[in-house]
C-alpha positions in Angstrom: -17.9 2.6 -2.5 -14.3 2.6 -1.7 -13.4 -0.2 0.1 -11.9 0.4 3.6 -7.8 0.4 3.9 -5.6 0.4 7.0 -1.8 1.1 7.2 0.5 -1.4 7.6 4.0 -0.8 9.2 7.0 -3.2 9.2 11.1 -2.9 8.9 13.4 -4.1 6.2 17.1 -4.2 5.7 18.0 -1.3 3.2 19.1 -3.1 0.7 15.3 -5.0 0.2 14.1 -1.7 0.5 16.0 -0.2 -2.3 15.3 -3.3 -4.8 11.8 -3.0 -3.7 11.5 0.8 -5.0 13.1 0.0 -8.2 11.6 -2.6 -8.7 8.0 -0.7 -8.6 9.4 2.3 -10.3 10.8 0.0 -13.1 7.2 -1.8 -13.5 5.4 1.5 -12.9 3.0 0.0 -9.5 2.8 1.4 -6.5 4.3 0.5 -3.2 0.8 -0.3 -1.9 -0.4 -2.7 -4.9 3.2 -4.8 -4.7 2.6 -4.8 -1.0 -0.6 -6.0 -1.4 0.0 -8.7 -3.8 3.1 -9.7 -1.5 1.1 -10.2 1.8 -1.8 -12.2 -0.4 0.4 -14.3 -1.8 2.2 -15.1 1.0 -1.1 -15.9 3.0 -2.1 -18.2 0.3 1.5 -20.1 0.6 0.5 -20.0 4.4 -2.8 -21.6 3.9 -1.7 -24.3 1.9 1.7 -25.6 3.7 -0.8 -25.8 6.8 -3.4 -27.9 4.5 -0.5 -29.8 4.3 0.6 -30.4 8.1 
């Protein structure tokens, strides 16, 4: 079973945008998979500079 997805929406200047495009294109991923990795790693960095407050 396919596990449940919902859209996400945000704004970036164009320029992040761009290097974020070739960047996938040049490591063959997809928008979603870099985006995903992005937002879990940046929870994790989150997580543990609150662990450490």
């Amino acid at each position: 079973m396919a596990e449940e997805t919902r859209e996400v929406r945000g704004r970036i200047p164009k320029d992040l945008k761009i290097a974020f495009e070739i960047a996938c294109a040049r490591l063959e991923a997809t928008q979603t998979a870099a985006l995903e990795e992005a937002i879990r790693d940046w929870l994790k960095k989150k997580e543990s500079s609150e662990k450490q407050h």
